[in-house]
C-alpha positions in Angstrom: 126.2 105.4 104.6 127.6 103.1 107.1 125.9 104.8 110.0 123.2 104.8 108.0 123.1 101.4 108.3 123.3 100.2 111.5 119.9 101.1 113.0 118.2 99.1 110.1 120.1 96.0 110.7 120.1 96.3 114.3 116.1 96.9 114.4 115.7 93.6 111.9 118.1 91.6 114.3 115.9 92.5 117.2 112.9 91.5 115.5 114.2 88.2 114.8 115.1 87.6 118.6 112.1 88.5 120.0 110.1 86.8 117.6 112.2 83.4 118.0 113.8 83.4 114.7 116.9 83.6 116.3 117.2 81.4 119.1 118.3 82.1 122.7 122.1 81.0 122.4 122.5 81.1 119.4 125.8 82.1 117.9 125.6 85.1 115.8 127.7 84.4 112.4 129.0 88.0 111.0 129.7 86.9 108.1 126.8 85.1 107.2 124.9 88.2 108.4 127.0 90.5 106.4 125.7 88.1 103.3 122.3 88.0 104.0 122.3 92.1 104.4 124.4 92.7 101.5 126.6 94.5 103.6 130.1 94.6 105.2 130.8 93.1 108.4 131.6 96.5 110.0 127.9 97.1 109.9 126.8 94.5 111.4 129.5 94.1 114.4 128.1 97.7 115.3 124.2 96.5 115.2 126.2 93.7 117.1 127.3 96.0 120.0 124.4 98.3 120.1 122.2 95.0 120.8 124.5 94.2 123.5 123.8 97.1 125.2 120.1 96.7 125.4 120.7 92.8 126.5 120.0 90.9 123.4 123.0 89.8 122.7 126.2 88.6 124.8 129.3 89.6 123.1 132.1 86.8 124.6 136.0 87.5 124.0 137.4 85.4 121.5 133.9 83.4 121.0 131.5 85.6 119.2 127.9 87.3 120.1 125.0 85.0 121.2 121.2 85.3 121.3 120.1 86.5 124.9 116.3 86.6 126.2 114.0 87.2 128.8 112.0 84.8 129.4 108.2 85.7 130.3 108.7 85.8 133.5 111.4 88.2 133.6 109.5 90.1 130.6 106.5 90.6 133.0 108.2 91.6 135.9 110.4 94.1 133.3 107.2 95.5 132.0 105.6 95.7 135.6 108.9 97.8 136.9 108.8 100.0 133.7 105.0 100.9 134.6 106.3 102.0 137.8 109.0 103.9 137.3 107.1 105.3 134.3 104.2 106.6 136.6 106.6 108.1 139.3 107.9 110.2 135.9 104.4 111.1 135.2 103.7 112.0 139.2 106.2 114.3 139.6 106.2 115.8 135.8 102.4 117.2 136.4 103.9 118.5 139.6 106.9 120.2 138.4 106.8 120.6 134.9 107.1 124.1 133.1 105.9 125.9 129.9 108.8 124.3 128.0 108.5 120.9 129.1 104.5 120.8 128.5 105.3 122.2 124.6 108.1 119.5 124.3 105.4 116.7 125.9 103.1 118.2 123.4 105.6 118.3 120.0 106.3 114.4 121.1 102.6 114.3 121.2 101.7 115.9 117.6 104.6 113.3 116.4 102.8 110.4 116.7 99.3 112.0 115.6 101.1 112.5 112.5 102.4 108.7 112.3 99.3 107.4 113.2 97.5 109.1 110.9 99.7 108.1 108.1 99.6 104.2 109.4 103.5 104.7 110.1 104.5 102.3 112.1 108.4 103.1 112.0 107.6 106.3 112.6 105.4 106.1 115.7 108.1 104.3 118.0 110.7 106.8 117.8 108.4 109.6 118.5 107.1 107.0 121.4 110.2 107.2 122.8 110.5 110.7 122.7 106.9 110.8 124.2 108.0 109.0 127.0 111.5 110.5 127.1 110.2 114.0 127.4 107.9 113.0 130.3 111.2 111.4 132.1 112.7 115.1 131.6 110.2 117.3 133.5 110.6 115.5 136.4 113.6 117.2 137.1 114.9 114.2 138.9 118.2 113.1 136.8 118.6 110.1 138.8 114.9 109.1 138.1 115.0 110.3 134.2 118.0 107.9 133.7 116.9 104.7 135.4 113.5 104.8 133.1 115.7 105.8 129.9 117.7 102.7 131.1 115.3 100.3 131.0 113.5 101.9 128.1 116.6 101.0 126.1 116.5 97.4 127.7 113.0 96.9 126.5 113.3 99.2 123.4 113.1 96.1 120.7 109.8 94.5 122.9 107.9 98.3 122.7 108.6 98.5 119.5 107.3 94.8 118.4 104.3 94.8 120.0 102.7 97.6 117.6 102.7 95.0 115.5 99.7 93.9 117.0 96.4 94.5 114.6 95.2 98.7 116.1 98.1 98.5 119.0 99.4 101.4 117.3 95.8 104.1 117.1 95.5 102.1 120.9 98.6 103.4 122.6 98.0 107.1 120.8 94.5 107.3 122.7 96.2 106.3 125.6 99.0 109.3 125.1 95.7 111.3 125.1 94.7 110.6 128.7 97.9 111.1 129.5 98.6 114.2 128.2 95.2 115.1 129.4 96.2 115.0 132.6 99.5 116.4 132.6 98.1 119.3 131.7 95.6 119.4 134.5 98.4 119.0 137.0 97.0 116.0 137.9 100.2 113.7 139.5 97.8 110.6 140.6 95.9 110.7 137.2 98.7 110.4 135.1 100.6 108.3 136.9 97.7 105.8 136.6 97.0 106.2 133.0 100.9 105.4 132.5 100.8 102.8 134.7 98.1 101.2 132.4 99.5 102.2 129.4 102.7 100.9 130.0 101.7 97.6 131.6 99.1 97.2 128.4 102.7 96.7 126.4 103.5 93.7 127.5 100.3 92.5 128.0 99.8 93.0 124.3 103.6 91.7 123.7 102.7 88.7 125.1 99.5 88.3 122.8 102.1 88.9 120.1 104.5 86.7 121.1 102.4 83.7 121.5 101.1 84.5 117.8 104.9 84.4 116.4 105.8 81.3 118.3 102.6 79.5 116.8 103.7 80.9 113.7 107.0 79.5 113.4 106.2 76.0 115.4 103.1 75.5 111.5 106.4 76.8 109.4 108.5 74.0 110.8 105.5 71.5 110.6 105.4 72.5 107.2 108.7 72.2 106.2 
């Protein structure tokens, strides 16, 4: 039950840092989080840690987890190195990719149909990832497949927000089209652009998101 619970309090803690509920430093209480969740603390100190691997949160010795968060800037130039290293994956996948790795690219692929079809937002980011995930594996460059799962985890909770955005979600599956499109073709220069333009469309669309949020939140506490 425990594990169980982790994933759901660490994806609602994300969502409250990157939409500015939770301020950058800001200490994170565990009890008060445990209260608010209903939960024990154990729960929460693991969201805690799992956050702290992806760079949300700063766990310090003896002092507690704080807020962390890039700031635009650094979200930007994130986004722009993911496209990158996202369309070198693609590249060299059309080039070297075999039977298996095209089924699994296509499996991923039928994943998020079936998500988007049902208007499933929680389930179309995992089978995102595992979109993306089985593009990084047929490269067959191991070096390569781990920096981009790297900093897929270190932008994991800004991905996943920004389907929040109204059609984001029916958006990034036509995209995953073209891509897949041209996988198959064995077209390396093709797909590497349409993941280049898929991937920087994230954070352009985060952005969008973000600016809605923080207008959001500045009427609540006018309001208040």
């Amino acid at each position: 039950m425990r594990g169980e619970q982790t994933p759901r309090l660490r994806e609602a803690l994300e969502d409250d840092i990157v939409s500015g509920r939770l301020r950058p430093g800001q200490r994170l209480d565990e009890a008060g989080l445990a209260e608010r969740f209903a939960v024990s603390r154990t729960p929460i100190r693991e969201a805690l840690i799992q956050l702290s691997a992806s760079g949300l949160v700063e766990i310090r010795p003896r002092r507690g987890a704080f807020v962390v968060l890039l700031g635009p800037r650094a979200l930007l130039e994130s986004f722009e190195l993911m496209a990158e290293i996202e369309a070198a994956c693609a590249r060299l996948a059309a080039q070297r990719m075999g039977p298996a790795d095209m089924a699994a690219i296509c499996a991923a692929h039928e994943a998020c149909r079936g998500a988007v079809a049902a208007g499933d937002e929680a389930a179309y980011y995992p089978a995102n990832a595992v979109f993306h995930g089985a593009i990084y594996a047929a490269t067959g460059n191991r070096v390569l497949m781990g920096e981009a799962l790297r900093l897929q985890r270190a932008l994991q909770p800004y991905r996943r927000l920004q389907l929040k955005v109204p059609r984001r979600m029916e958006a990034s599956f036509a995209e995953h089209e073209g891509i897949v499109e041209a996988l198959a073709a064995g077209d390396g220069v093709g797909a590497a652009e349409r993941v280049r333009a898929h991937v920087v469309v994230q954070g352009e669309r985060f952005m969008t998101l973000l600016a809605a949020l923080q207008a959001e939140a500045e009427a609540l506490d006018k309001a208040g």
